[in-house]
C-alpha angles and dihedrals in degrees: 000000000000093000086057090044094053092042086048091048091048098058085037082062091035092057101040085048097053085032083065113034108083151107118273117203107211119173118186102205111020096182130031129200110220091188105205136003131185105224119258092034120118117245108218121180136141115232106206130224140193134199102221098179149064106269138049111281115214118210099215099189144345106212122178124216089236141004087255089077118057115196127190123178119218097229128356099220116053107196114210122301091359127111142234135178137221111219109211120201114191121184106202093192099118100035137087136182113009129351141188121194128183134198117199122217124207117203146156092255108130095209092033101045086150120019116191118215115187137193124203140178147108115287106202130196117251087213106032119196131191127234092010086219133009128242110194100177122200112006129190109238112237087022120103121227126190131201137177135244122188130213128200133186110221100164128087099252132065128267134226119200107213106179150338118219136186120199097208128060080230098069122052117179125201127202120177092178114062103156115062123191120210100304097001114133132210129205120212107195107221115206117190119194111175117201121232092252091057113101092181138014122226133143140118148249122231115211112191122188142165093251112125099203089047112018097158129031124188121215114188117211123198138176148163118234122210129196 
């Protein structure tokens, strides 16, 4: 009976003492609003990170949801009660409106195996056109149709149109405003004539500025001529 008392107390003292010796994953701030971001700029900001518990905690592995978002981690073993911080890197280049992006952390937590830090905001565009392309539907061959596109500087600085091209005979453009301060918008005036030979209309404006993050924007244009 005491042989079987001092072999239960010891496993009593076996499990509390493995119950209580790990890491302990603790982040302070988990998501971050970026608010706004003109598009083509780099998002950088730290995530921090604490080791809570007893024993060293082992970041496994930082993987972002997409190549857009780079992630380093400052050490990849936290030892108890120190520190550590994620860097995040997002290139907004390819994306409009608003974004989340996560980045998962692998650890040896036992109650954190994969931790989840997130970004979120509204990427805008430093030159902003509407439509994006131009659907002009039927069109009477021989007849002239116009349409509108408008431009609008977003960005801090101001913009210089410097030209509006077609790449087809068939499409002219027109813009009076060429200069746009902060917020000012521009209209170019489109006018498609399709000639009698054509058995569909498609073709493309070129927009060229002095923006350095969007020097040139493509509108397609498209159409179907009747007779």
């Amino acid at each position: 009976m005491k042989k079987l008392s001092l072999l239960t107390i010891c496993l009593v003292l076996l499990f509390f003492t493995t119950a209580h010796t790990s890491s302990q994953l603790v982040v302070p701030e988990s998501n971050f609003n970026f608010g706004t971001l003109v598009q083509g700029e780099k998002l950088h900001h730290t995530f921090s990170i604490k080791n809570n518990g007893d024993s060293p905690l082992s970041i496994l592995r930082v993987v972002p949801s997409c190549g857009c978002t780079a992630a380093n981690v400052s050490s990849p073993v936290i030892q108890p009660g120190k520190s550590g911080e994620i860097k995040i890197v997002f290139d907004s280049t390819n994306f409009t409106g608003k974004v989340t992006k996560n980045i998962a952390i692998e650890t040896n937590d036992p109650k954190a195996s994969t931790y989840t830090l997130s970004l979120n905001g509204t990427i805008t565009e430093e030159v902003q056109i509407t439509p994006r392309q131009l659907n002009l539907g039927q069109i009477k061959a021989g007849n002239s149709t116009r349409s509108n596109v408008t431009l609008i500087n977003r960005g801090s600085r101001s913009l210089k149109i410097i030209s509006v091209k077609a790449q087809i005979p068939q499409i002219t453009a027109e813009i009076k405003k060429q200069q746009l301060k902060p917020g000012e918008s521009a209209t170019i005036e489109i006018t498609v004539t399709p000639k009698a030979t054509d058995r569909i209309l498609s073709g493309y404006l070129t927009i060229t500025t002095d923006s350095p993050k969007k020097g040139e924007i493509v509108i397609p244009v498209y159409g179907s001529p009747t007779r």
